[in-house]
N, C-alpha and C positions, 0 to 999 in steps of 0.2 A: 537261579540268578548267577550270573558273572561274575566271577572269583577276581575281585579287585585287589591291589597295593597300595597302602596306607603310609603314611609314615605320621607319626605324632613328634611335635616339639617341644620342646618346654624343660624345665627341670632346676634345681635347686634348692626348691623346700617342696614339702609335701604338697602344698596350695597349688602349685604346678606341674606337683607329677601326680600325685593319687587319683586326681579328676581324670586326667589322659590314661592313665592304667586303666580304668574303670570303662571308658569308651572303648579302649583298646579290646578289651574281653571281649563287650558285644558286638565286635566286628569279627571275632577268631571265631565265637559262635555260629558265627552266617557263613564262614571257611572262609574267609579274607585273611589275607598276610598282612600282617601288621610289626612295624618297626618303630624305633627310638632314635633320636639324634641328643644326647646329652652330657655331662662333659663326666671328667673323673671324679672328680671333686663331690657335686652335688647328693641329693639324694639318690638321685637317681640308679647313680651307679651300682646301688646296694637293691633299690625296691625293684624295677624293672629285670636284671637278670632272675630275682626269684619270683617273678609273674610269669618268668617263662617266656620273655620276649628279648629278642638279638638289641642291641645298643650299640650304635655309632657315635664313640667318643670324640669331639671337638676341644679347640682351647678357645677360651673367649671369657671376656669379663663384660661388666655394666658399663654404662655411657650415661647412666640418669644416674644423678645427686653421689655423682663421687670425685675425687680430685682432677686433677687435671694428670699428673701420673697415671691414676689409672683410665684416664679416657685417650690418652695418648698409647697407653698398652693394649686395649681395647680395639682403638682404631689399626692399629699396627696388626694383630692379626685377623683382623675382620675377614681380609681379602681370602687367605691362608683357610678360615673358619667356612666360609663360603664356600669355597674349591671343595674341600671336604666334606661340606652338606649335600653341593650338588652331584653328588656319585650315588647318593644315599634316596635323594628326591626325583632325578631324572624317571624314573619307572613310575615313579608312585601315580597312581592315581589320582589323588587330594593330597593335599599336609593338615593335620589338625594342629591349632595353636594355644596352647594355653597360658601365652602373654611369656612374660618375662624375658633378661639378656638372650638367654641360651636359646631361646627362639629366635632369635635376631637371623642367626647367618644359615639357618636351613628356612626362612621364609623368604629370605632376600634370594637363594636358590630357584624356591618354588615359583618365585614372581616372574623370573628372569627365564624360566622355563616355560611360563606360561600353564602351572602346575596351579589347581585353581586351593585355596588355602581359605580352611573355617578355621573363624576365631571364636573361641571360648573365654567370654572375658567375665568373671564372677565378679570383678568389683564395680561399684555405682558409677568411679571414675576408670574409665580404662586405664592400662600402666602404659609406657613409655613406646614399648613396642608395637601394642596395638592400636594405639596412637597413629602412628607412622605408618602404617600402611593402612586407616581406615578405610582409601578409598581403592585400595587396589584388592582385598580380598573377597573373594564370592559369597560368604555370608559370614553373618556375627551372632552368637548362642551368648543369650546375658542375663542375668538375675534380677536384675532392676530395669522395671520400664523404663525411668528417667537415663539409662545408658543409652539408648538406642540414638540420644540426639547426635552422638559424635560419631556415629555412621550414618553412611549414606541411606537415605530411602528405602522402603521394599526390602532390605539386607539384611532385618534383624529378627531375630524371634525370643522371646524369653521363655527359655526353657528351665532355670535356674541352672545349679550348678549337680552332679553326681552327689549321694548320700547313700551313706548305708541304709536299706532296711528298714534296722532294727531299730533308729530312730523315727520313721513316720510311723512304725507298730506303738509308738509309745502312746498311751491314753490321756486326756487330761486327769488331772489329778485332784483328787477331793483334800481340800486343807482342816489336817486337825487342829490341835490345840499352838502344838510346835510346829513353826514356820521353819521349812528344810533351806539354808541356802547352800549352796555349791558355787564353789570360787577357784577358776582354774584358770593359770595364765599361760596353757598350754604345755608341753612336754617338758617343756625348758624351764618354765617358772615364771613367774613375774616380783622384783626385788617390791616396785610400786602396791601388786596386788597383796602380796603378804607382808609387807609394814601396815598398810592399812585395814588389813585384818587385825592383826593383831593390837593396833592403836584402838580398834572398837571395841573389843571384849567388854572391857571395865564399862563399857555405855551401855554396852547390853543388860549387862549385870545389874547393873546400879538402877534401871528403868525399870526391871523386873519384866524385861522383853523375852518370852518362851522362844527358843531358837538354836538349833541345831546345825552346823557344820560341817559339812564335808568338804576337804581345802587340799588342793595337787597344789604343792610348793614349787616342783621341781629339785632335782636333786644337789641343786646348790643352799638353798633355802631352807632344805628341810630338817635340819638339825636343831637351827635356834627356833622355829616353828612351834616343831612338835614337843620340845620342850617347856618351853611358855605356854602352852594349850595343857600342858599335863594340868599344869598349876591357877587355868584360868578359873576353872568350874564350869565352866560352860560343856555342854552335850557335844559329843561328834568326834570327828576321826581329822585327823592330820596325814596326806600319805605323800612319798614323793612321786610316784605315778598311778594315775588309775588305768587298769588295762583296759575295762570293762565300761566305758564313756557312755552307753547309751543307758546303762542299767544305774548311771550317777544321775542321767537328765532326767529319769524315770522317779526318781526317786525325791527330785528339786520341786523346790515352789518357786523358786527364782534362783537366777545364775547367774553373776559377778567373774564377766572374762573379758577378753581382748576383742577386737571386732573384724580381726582379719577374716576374707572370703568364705572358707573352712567353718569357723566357730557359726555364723550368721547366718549359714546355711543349716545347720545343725541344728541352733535354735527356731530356727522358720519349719522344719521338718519335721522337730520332737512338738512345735509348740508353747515354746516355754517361754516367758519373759523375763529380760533380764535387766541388767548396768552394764552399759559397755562400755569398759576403759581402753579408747586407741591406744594404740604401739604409736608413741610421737615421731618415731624415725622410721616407720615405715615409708618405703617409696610410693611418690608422689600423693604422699599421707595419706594414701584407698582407704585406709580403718576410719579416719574421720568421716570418710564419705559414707564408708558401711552405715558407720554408727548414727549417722543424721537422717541417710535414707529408712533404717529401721525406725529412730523416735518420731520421726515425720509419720510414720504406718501407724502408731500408738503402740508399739511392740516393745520398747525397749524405751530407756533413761540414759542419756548419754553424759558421762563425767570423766573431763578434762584428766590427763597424767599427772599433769602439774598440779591438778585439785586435786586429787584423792588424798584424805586423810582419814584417820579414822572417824575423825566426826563428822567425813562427809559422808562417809559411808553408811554409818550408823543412822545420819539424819536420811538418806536415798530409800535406804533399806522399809524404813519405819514408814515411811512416807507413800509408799508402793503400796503397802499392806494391801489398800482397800483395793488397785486396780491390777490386782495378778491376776483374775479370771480375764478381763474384758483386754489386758497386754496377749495375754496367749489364746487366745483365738486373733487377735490381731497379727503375731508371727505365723500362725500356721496362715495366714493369707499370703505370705511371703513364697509358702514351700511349693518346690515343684515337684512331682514323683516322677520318674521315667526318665528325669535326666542323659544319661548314658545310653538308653535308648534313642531317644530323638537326635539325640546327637548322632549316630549312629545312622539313623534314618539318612539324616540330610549330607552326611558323607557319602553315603551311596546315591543320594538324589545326585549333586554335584558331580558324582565320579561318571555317571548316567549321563552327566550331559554335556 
């Protein structure tokens, strides 16, 4: 086969770059060249050079749901952002997209070149960017049937999103006497997830409800945490990171996290049914759409930021009891495996044509 040029865009949090690393591999596999457009700042700057792949730094900020300062800053060096994508996408082959600002000025390159551009959009709602050129890119890689309506025709396939592995190795799980929950508001924390954790204890306690804890604070959180947990009585571990994420889903009856691209995909993969509490200030609120298109699947329970307390929690938790087998066979209907493969496929189908 014909040794193509790639370039992948995307970058800022992991939800933008870990999926495009992942692709990026099974292109270097096939002996494809593969490159990065992403800025300093980002994740990127730190995951991408230790994948082992060259990165083309740009400056550029967001244009969706920020001030006017910064869309005036934004706008300003778009032109500048652009100029310097297009030295980077001229050769390439394809551009793979995985939504976000820093996609912006190496896709408006690729257009303008006539450089044919897949999007990868993992949430139910496209984001801002992928939005904006729905109808000018050669195809769209999406997690949710109901995505495909804001692309064009014939243009979409749901492939879901890249996952590790070790998550679709995960088996369902036989429930003992103790119901395992696992509550993680991602690396960072969540201040919402861990108040109302710890607002429930005392209703676990007092019901005389068997239930065990394993709780990622994050490392802001986890002081007052794992303090008040010493003194709860209740079973289970407090930590501010788990390294080992697939081996905590392995070990869950139910999962209490956030609903961004990443988490949703994880639990459609492992299987697992969960509560998902949106991030309210995510862009163009995707978590809300995550989290409606999972409870719509019967996968998941979706509880408001502003509602989570402990006693909603408590009441969510107890209430699930009976449908955590028939939730997780509803998420694994979510999971796609091969992800990064078909992805992969269909850059080369487009580069081909």
């Amino acid at each position: 086969m014909k040794e193509h040029s790639f370039v992948m865009a995307g970058g800022g949090t992991g939800g933008h770059v870990i999926p495009g690393i992942a692709v990026a591999r099974e292109l270097r596999s096939r002996g494809h060249q593969v490159s990065f457009v992403g800025t300093e700042h980002g994740l990127e700057a730190r995951l991408v050079p230790e994948a082992g792949f060259p990165l083309k730094t740009i400056r550029i900020g967001g244009l969706n749901s920020v001030g006017l300062r910064q869309k005036a800053t934004t706008l300003g060096r778009l032109p500048q952002a652009t100029l310097s994508s297009d030295r980077a996408v001229r050769s390439a082959a394809a551009v793979f997209s995985m939504g976000g600002y820093v996609a912006g000025p190496p896709v408006i390159a690729a257009i303008l070149r006539r450089v044919p551009v897949v999007v990868m959009e993992p949430n139910a709602v496209p984001g801002f960017t992928n939005r904006s050129i729905s109808r000018l890119m050669s195809r769209a890689l999406v997690s949710f049937e109901e995505t495909a309506r804001f692309f064009p025709p014939g243009r979409t396939e749901v492939t879901g999103l890249p996952v590790r592995e070790e998550f679709f190795r995960i088996q369902p799980k036989v429930r003992d006497e103790e119901l395992h929950v696992l509550i993680t508001g991602g690396s960072q924390g969540s201040r919402t997830l861990n108040h109302a954790a710890k607002q429930s204890w005392p209703l676990f306690l007092s019901a005389g409800f068997r239930v065990r804890f394993t709780h990622q604070t994050g490392a802001a959180g986890f002081d007052e945490i794992h303090e008040a947990f010493a003194t709860s009585g209740l079973q289970g571990e407090v930590v501010r990171f788990i390294s080992d994420m697939p081996a905590a889903f392995s070990a869950a009856d139910l999962v209490v996290c956030r609903a961004g691209a990443g988490a949703v995909s994880e639990l459609a993969a492992a299987g697992k049914p969960s509560i998902l509490v949106p991030f309210p200030y995510a862009a163009d609120n995707h978590q809300t759409h995550n989290a409606q298109a999972m409870e719509r699947g019967g996968a998941a329970r979706l509880v408001r930021d502003a509602e989570l307390t402990g006693e909603k929690l408590f009441e969510a938790v107890t209430q699930l009891m009976a449908n955590l087998e028939a939730m997780g066979a509803a998420a694994r209907c979510f999971s796609k495996p091969g992800a990064a493969r078909r992805a992969a496929d269909v850059l080369e189908e487009v580069a081909r044509n």
